[in-house]
C-alpha positions as CSV (number, residue, x, y, z in Angstrom):
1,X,101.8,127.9,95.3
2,X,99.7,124.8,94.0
3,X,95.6,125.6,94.2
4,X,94.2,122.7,95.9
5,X,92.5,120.3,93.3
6,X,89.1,119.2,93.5
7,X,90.6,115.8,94.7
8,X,92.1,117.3,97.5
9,X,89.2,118.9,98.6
10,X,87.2,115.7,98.3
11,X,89.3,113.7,100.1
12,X,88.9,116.7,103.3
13,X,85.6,116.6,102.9
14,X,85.4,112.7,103.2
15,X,88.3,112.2,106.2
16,X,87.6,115.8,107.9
17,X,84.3,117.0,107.6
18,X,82.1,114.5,106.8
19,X,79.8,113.4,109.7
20,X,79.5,109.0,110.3
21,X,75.6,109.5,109.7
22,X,73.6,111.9,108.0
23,X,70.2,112.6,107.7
24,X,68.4,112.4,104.3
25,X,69.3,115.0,101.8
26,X,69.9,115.6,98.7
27,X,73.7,115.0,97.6
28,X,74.9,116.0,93.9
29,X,78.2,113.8,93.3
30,X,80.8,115.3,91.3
31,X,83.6,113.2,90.4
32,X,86.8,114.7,89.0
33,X,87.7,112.5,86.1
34,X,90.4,114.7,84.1
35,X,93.6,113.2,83.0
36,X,95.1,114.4,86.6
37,X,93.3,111.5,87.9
38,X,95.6,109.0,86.3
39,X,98.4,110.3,88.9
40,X,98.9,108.0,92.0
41,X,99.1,109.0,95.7
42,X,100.8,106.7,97.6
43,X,100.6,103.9,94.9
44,X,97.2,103.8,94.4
45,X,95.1,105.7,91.4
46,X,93.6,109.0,92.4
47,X,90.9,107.7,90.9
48,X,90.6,104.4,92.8
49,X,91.0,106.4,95.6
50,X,88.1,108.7,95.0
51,X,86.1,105.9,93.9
52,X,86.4,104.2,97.2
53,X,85.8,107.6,98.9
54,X,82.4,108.3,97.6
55,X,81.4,104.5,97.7
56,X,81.8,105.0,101.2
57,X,80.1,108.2,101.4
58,X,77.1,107.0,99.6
59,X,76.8,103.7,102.1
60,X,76.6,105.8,105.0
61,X,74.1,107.8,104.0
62,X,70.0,107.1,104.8
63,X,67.9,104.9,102.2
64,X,65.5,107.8,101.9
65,X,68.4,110.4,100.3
66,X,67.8,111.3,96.7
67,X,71.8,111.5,95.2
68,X,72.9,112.3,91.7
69,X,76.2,112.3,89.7
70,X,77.7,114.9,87.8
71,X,81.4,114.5,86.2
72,X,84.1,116.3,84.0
73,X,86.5,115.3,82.1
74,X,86.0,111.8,81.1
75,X,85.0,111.9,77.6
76,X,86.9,111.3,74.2
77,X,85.5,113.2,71.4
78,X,87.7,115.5,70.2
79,X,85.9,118.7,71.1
80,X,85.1,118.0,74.6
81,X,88.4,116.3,75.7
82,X,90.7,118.3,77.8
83,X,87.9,121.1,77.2
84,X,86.9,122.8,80.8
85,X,83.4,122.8,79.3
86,X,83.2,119.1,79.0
87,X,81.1,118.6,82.1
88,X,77.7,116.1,82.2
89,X,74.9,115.4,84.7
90,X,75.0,111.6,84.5
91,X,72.7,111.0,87.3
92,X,69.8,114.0,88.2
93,X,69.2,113.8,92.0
94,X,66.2,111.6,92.9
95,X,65.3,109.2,95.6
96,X,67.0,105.2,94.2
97,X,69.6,106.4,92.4
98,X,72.4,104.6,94.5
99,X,72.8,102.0,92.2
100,X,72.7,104.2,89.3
101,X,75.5,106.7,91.4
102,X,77.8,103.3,92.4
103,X,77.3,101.9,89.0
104,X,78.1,104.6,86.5
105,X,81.2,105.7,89.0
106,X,83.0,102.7,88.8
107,X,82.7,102.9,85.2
108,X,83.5,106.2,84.4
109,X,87.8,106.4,83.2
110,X,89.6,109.4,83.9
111,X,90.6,111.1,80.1
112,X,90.1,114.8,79.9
């Protein structure tokens, strides 16, 4: 039996779970961007779809929340790709860091 990726469990979170409007929080981000990314669902990139996931996520939440980013898997030196250790804090969590969030996640390639 497959273990449910982190995809999976960010897509339940995002159709499922996740309430229309929240109040302010703080919200750490953490986008899978391992090579299993690259596989499609449907047609579409997991990663596109994840992507558009969290973009939608982040609009609906309150202009006061303090969000941050954190990744894995989507650099290319030789001793962190593919490595389970090769995880980073792009963004810490802090009030204005939407733009930073939305910015550096369209950016960010699946490669690990």
């Amino acid at each position: 039996m497959k273990r449910p990726t982190l995809f999976a469990l960010l897509v339940i979170v995002t159709f499922v779970l996740w309430p229309a409007k929240l109040r302010a929080s703080n919200l750490l981000f953490i986008l899978d961007a391992s090579g299993s990314m690259n596989g499609q669902i449907d047609g579409r990139a997991k990663m596109q779809i994840a992507r558009r996931a969290l973009s939608k996520l982040i609009g609906d939440l309150p202009s006061d929340s303090s969000v941050g980013l954190m990744t894995y898997g989507h650099r290319v030196s030789p001793r962190a790709q593919g490595a389970c250790s090769d995880i980073q804090l792009l963004v810490p969590i802090a009030k204005d860091q939407v733009r930073a969030v939305t910015g550096l996640m369209s950016a960010i390639e699946p490669r690990g």
